[in-house]
N, CA and C of each residue as an Amber inpcrd file, in Angstrom:
protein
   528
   0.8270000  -1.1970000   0.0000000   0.0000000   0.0000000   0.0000000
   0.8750000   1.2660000   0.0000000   1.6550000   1.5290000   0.5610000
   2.7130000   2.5390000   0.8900000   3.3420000   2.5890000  -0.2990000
   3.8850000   1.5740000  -0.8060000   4.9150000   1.3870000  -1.9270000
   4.0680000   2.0560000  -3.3170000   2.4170000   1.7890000  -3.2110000
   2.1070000   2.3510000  -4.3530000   1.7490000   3.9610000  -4.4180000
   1.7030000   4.2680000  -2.6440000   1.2560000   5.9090000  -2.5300000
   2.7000000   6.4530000  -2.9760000   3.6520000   6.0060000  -2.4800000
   4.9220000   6.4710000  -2.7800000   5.0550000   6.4960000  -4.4980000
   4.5000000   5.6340000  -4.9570000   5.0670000   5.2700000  -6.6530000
   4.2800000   6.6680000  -7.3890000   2.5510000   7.2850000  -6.7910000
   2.0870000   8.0670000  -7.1930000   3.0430000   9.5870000  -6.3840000
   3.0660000   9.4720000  -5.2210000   4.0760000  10.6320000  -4.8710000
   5.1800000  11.2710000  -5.7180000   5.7400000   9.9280000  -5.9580000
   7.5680000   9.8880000  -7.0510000   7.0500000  10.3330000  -8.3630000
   6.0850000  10.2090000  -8.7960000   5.4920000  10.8030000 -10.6240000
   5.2770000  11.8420000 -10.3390000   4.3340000  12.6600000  -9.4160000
   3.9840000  13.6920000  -9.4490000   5.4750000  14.3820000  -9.0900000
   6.1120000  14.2840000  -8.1530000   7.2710000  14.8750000  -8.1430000
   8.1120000  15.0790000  -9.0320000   8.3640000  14.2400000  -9.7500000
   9.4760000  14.2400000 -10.7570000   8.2350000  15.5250000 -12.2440000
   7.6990000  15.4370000 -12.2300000   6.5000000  16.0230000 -12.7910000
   6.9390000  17.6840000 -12.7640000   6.6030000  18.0210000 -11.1190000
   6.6200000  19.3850000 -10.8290000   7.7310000  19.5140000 -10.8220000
   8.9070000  19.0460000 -10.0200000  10.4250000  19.4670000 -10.1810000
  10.6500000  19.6150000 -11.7190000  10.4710000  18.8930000 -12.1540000
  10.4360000  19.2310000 -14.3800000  10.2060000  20.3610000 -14.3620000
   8.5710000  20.6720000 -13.8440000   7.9750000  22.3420000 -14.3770000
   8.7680000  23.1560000 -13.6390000   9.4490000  23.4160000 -12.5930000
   9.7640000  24.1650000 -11.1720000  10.9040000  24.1680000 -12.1820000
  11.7670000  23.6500000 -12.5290000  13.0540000  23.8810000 -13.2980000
  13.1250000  24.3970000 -14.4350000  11.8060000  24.2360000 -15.4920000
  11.7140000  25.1090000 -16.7120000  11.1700000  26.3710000 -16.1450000
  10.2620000  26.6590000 -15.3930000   9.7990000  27.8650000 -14.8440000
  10.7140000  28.6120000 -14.3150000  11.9870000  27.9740000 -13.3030000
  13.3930000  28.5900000 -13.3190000  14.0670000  28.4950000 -14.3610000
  14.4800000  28.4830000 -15.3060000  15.0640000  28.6140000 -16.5130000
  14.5430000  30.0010000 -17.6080000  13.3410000  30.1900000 -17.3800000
  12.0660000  30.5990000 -18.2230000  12.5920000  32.1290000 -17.8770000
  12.0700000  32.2780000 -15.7070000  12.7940000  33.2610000 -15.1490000
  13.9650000  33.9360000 -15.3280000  14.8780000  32.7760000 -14.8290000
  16.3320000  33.3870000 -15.0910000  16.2950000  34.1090000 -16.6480000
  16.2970000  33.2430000 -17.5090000  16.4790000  34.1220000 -18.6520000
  15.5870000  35.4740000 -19.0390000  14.7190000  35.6980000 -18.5240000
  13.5390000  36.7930000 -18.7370000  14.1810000  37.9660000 -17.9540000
  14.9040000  37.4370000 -16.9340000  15.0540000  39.0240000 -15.7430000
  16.6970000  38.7980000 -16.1910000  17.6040000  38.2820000 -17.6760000
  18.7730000  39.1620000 -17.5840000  18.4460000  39.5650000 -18.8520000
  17.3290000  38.9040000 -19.5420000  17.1020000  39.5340000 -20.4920000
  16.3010000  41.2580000 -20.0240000  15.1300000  41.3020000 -19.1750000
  15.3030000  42.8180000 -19.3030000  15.7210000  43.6530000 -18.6630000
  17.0500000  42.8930000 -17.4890000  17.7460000  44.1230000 -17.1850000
  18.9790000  44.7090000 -17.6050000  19.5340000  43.3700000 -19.0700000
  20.6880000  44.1040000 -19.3610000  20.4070000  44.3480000 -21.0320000
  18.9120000  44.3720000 -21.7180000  18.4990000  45.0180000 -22.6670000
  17.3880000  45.7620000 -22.8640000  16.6720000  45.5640000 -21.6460000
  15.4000000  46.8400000 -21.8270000  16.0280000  47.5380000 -20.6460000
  16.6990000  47.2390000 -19.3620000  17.2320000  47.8600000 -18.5160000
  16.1510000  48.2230000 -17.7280000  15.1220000  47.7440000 -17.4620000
  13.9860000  47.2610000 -16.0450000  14.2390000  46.1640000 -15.5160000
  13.1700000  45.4850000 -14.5120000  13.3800000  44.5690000 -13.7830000
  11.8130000  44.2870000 -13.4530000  11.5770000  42.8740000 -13.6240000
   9.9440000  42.2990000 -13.4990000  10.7210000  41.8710000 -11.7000000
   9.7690000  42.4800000 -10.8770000   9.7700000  42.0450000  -9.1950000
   9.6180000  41.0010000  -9.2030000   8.0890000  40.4360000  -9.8750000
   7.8710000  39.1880000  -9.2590000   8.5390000  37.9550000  -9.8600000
   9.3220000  38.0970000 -10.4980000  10.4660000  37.2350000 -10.9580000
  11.8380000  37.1110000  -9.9590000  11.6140000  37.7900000  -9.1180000
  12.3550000  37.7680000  -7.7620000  11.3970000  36.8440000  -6.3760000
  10.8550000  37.1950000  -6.5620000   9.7570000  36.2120000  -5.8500000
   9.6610000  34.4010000  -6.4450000   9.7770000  34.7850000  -7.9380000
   9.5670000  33.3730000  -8.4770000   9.8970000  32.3490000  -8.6920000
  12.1580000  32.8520000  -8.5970000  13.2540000  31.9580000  -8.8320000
  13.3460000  31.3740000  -7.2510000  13.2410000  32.1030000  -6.3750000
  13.5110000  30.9990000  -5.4480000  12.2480000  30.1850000  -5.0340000
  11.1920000  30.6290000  -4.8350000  10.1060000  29.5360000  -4.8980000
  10.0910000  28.3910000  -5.7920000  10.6880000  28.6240000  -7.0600000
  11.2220000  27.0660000  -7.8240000  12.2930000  26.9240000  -7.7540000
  13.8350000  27.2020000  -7.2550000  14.6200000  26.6880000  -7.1120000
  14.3590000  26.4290000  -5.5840000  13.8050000  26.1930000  -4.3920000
  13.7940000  25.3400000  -3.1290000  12.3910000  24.5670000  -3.4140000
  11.5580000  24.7270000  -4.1260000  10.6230000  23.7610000  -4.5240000
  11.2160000  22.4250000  -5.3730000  11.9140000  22.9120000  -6.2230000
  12.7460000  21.8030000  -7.2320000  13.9010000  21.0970000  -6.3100000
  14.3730000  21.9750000  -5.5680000  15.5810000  21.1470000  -4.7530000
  14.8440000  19.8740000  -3.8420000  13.9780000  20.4270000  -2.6620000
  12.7960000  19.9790000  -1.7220000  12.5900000  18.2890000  -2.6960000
  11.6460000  18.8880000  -4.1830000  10.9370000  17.6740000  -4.7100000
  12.1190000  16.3680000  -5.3030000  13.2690000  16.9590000  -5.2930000
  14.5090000  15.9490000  -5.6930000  14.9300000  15.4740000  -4.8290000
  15.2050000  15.8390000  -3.5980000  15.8770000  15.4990000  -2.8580000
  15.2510000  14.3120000  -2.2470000  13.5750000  14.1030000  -1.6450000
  12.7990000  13.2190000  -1.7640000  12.9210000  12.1240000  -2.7780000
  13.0590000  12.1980000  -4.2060000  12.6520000  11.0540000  -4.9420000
  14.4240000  10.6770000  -4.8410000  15.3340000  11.5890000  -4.6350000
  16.4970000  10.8240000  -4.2920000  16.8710000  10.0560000  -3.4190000
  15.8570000  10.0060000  -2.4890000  16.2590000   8.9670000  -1.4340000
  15.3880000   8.0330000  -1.5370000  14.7540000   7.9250000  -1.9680000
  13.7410000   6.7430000  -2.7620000  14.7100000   5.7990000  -3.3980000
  15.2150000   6.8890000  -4.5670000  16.1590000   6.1110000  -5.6850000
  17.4190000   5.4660000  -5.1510000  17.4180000   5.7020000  -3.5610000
  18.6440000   5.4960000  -3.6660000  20.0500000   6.3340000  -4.2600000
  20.1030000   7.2930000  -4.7580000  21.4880000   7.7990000  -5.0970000
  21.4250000   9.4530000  -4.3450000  21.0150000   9.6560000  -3.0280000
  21.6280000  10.9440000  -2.3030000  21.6020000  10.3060000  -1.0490000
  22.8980000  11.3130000  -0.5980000  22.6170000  11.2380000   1.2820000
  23.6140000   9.6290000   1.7630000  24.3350000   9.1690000   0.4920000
  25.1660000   8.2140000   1.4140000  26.3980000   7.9650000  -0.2560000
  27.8090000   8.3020000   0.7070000  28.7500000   7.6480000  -0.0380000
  28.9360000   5.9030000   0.1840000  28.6310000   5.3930000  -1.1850000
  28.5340000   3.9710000  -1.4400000  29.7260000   3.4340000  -1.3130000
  30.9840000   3.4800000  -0.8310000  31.8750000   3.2730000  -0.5540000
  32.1220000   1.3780000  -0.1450000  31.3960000   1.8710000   1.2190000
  31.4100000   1.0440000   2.3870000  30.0550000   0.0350000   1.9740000
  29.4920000   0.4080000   1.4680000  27.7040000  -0.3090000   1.1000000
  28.3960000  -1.2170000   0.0550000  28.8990000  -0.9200000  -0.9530000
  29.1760000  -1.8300000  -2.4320000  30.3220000  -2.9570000  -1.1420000
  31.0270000  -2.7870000  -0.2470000  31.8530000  -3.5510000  -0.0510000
  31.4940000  -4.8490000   0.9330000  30.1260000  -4.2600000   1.5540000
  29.3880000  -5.3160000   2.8010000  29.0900000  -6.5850000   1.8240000
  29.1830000  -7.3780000   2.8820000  28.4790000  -8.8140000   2.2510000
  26.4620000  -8.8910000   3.0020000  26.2810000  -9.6100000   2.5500000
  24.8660000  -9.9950000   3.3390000  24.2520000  -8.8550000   4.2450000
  24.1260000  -9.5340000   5.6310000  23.3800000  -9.6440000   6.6200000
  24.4210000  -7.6260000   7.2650000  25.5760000  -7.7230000   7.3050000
  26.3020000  -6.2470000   7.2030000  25.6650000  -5.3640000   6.1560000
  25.2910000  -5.7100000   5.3120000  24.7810000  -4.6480000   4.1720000
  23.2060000  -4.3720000   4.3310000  22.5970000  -5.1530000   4.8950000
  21.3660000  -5.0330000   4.9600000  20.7970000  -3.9080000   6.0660000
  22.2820000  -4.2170000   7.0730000  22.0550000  -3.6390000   8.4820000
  22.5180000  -2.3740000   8.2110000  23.6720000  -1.9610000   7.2080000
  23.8740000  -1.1150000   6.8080000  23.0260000  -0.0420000   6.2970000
  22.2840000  -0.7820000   5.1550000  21.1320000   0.0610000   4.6690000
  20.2610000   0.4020000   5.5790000  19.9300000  -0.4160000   6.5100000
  18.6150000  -0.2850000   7.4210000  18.9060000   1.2740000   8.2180000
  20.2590000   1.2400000   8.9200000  20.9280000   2.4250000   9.2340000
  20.9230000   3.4250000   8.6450000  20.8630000   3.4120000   7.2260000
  21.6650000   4.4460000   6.4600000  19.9540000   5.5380000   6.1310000
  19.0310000   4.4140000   5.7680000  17.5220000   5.0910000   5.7400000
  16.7070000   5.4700000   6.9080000  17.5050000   4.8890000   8.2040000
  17.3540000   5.3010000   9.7560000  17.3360000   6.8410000   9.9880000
  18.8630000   7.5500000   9.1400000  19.3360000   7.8550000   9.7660000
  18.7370000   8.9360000   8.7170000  18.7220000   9.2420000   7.3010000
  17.9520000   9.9250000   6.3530000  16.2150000  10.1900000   7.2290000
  15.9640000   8.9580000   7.0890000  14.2960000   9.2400000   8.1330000
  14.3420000  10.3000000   9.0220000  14.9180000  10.2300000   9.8210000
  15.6550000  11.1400000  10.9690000  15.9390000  12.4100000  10.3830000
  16.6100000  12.9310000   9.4050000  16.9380000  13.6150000   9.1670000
  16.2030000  14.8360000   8.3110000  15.0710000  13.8940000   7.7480000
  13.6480000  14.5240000   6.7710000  13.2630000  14.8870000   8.0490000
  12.7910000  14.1190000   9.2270000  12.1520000  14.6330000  10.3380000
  12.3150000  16.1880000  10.7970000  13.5840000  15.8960000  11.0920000
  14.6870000  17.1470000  11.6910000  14.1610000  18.1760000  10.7080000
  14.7330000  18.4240000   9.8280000  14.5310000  19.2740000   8.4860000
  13.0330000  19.4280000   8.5920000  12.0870000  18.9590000   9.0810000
  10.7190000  19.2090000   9.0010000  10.3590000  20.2080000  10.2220000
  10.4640000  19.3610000  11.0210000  10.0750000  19.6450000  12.6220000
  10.8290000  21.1660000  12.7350000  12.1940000  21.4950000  12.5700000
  12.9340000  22.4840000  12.9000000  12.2340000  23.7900000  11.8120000
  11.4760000  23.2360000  10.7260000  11.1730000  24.2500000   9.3950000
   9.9290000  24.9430000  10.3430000   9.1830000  24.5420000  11.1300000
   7.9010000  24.7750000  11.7420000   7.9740000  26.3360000  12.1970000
   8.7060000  26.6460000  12.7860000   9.0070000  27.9460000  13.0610000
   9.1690000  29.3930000  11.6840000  10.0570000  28.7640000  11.2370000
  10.2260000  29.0930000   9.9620000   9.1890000  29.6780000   8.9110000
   8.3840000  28.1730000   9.0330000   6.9650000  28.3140000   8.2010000
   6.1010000  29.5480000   9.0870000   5.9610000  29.6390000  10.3980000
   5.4850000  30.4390000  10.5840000   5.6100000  32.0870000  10.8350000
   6.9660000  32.0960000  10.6040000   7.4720000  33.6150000  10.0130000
   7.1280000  33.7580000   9.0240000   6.8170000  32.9800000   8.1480000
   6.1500000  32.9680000   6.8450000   5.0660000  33.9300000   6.2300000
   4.3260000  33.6860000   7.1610000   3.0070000  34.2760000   7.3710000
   2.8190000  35.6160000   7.6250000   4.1240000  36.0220000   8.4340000
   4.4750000  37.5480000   8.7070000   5.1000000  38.3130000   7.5760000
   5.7420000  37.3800000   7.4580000   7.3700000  38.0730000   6.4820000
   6.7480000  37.8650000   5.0850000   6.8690000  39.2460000   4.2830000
   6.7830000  39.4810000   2.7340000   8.0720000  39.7520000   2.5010000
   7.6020000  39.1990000   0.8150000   8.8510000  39.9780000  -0.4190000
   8.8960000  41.2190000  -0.4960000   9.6510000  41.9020000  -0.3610000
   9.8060000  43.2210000  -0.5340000   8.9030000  43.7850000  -1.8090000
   9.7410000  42.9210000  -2.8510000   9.3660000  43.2470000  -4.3310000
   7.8800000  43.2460000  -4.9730000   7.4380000  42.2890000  -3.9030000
   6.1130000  41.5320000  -4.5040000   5.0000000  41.9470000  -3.7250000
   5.3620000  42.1080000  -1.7600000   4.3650000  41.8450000  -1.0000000
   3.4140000  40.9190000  -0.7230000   4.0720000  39.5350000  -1.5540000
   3.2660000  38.4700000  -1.4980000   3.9190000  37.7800000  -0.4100000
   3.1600000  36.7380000   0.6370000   3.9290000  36.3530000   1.7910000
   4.9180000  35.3850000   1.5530000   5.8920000  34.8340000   2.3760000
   6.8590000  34.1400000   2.2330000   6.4280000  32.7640000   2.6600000
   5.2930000  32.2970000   2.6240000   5.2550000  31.1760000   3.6680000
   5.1500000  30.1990000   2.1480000   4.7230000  30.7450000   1.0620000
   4.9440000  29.4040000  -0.1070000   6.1560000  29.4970000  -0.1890000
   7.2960000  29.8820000   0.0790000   8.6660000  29.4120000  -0.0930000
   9.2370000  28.5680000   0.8580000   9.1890000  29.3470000   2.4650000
   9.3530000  28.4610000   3.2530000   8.8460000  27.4770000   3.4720000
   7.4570000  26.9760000   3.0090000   7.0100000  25.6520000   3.2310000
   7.1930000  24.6690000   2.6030000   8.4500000  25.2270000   2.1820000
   9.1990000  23.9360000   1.3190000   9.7310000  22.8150000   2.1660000
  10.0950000  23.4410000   2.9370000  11.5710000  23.0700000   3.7190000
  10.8020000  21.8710000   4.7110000   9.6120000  22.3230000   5.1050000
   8.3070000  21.9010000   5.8770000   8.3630000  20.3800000   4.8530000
   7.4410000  20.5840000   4.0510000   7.0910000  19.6310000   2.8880000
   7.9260000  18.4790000   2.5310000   9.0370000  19.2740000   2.1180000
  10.2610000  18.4470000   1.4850000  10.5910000  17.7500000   2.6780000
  11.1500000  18.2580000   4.0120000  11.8190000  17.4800000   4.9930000
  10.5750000  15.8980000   5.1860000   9.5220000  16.2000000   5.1890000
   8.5560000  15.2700000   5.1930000   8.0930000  14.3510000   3.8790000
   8.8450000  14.9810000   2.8420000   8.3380000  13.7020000   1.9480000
   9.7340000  13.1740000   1.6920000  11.5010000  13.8440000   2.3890000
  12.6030000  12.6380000   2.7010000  11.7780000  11.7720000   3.7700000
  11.6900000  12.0550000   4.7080000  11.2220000  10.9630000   5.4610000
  10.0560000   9.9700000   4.9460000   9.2020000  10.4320000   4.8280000
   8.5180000   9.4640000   4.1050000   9.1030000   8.5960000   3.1470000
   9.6280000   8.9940000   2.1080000  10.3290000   8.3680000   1.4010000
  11.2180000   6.8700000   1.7740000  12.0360000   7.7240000   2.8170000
  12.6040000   6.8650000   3.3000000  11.9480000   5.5540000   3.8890000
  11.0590000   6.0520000   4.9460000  10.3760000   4.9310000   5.3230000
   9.9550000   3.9400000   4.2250000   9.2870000   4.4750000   3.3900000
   8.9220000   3.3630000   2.3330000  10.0720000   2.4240000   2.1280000
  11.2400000   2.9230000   1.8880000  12.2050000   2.0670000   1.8090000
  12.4980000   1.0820000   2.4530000  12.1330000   1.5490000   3.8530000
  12.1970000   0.8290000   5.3010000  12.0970000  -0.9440000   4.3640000
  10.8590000  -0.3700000   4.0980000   9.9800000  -1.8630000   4.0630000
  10.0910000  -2.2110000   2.8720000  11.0720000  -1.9190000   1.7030000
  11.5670000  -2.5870000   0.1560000  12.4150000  -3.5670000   0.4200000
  12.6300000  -4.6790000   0.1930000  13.9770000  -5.4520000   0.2000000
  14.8690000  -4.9200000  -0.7320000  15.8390000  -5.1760000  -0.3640000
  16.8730000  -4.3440000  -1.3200000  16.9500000  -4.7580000  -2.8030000
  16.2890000  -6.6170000  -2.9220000  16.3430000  -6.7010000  -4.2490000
  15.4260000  -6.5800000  -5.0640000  14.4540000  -5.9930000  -4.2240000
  13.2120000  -5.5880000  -5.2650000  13.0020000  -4.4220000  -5.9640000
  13.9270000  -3.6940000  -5.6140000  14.3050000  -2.3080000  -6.4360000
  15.5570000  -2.0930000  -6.7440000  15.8550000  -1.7610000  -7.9540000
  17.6840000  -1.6510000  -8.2450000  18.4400000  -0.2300000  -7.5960000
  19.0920000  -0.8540000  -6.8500000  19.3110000   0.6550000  -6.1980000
  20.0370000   1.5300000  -7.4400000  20.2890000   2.5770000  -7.2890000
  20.6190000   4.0060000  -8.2620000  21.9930000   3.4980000  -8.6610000
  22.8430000   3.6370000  -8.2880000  24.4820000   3.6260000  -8.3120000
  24.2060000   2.1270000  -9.1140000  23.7180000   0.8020000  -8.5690000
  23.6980000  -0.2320000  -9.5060000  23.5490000  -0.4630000 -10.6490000
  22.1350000   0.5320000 -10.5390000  21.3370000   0.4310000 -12.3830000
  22.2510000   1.2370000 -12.9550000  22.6090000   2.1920000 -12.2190000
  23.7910000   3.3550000 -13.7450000  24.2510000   2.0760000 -13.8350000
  25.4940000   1.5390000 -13.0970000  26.6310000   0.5170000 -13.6840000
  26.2240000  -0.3600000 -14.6520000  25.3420000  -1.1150000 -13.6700000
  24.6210000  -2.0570000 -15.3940000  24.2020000  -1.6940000 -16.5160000
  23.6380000  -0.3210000 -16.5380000  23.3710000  -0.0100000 -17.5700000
  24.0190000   0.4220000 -18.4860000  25.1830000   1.3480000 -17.8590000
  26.6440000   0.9090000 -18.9380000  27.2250000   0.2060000 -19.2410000
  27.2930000  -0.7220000 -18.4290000  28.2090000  -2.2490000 -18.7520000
  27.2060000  -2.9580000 -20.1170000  26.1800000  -3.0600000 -19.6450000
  25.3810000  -3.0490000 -21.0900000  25.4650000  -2.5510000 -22.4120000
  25.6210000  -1.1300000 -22.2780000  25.7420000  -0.2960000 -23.2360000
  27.4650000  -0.5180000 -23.7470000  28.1590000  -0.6440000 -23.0690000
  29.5450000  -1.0310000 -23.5040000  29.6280000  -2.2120000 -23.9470000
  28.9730000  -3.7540000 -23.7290000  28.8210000  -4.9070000 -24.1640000
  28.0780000  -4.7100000 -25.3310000  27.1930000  -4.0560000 -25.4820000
  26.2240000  -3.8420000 -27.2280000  27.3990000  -3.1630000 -27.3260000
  28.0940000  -2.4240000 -27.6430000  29.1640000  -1.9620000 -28.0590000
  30.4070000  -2.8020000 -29.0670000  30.8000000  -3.0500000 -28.0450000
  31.7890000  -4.2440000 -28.3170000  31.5580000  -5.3560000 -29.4350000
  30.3500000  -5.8080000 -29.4890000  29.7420000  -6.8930000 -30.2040000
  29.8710000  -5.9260000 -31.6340000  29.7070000  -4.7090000 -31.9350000
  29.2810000  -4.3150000 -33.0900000  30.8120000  -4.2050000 -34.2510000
């Protein structure tokens, strides 16, 4: 059940972080385009880049710990055998869980300066930016948890599938 709320969570995310990154792209280029050729400045394009660049960071950082490839050098993980690697991982999404928490729980305050505190530029409030930090810290943890309960071989972890998938791509290679 979890595994499939998570599978709809991970689409929609990867979804909006897409739009949140062309919408920052869209921005950035619009406000150097008219301040170093019409020589104005659109405000709420100051308001807009960081609401999608900590929205886009927030929604990645979540499906990265899903995927497996943030928040741990694989070093020590590729080298465990068994029953060490398992305990390893169990730790390693322990300790990420924990850490979405933290990042959540500590944002609470935050979020509620939110509510006070405007953009200068805009006068629109700050609390859709800061409630990123809110959001995001809670969908690492979540995330994580889901993991809790994946066996490790039922999903290819991140760092694996790249490798195979080049070793692949270098074996069709070779053959040709």
């Amino acid at each position: 059940m979890l595994h499939k709320i998570a599978d709809k969570i991970e689409w929609g995310l990867e979804k909006s972080a897409a739009l949140m990154c062309l919408m920052l792209l869209v921005c950035l280029f619009t406000e150097v385009l008219t301040r170093y050729v019409f020589f104005t400045s659109i405000p709420e394009i100051q308001y807009i880049v960081p609401f999608c660049f900590l929205w886009m960071v927030m929604f990645a950082s979540a499906i990265a710990v899903r995927k497996g490839t943030h928040f741990e050098v694989d070093l020590l993980q590729t080298r465990l055998p068994g029953l060490p690697k398992r305990i390893h991982r169990t730790l390693m999404l322990l300790t990420v869980m924990a850490g979405g928490v933290i990042i959540a729980w500590s944002s609470i305050d935050f979020v509620q300066l939110g509510l006070l505190k405007k953009n200068p530029a805009t006068g629109i409030r700050m609390i859709y930016i800061y409630a990123s930090l809110l959001i995001g810290g809670g969908l690492m943890a979540l995330m994580a948890l889901e993991q809790l309960f994946v066996s490790p071989g039922d999903t290819a972890d991140g760092i694996d599938a790249i490798l195979d998938a080049n070793k692949a791509e270098i074996s069709a290679k070779d053959l040709k």
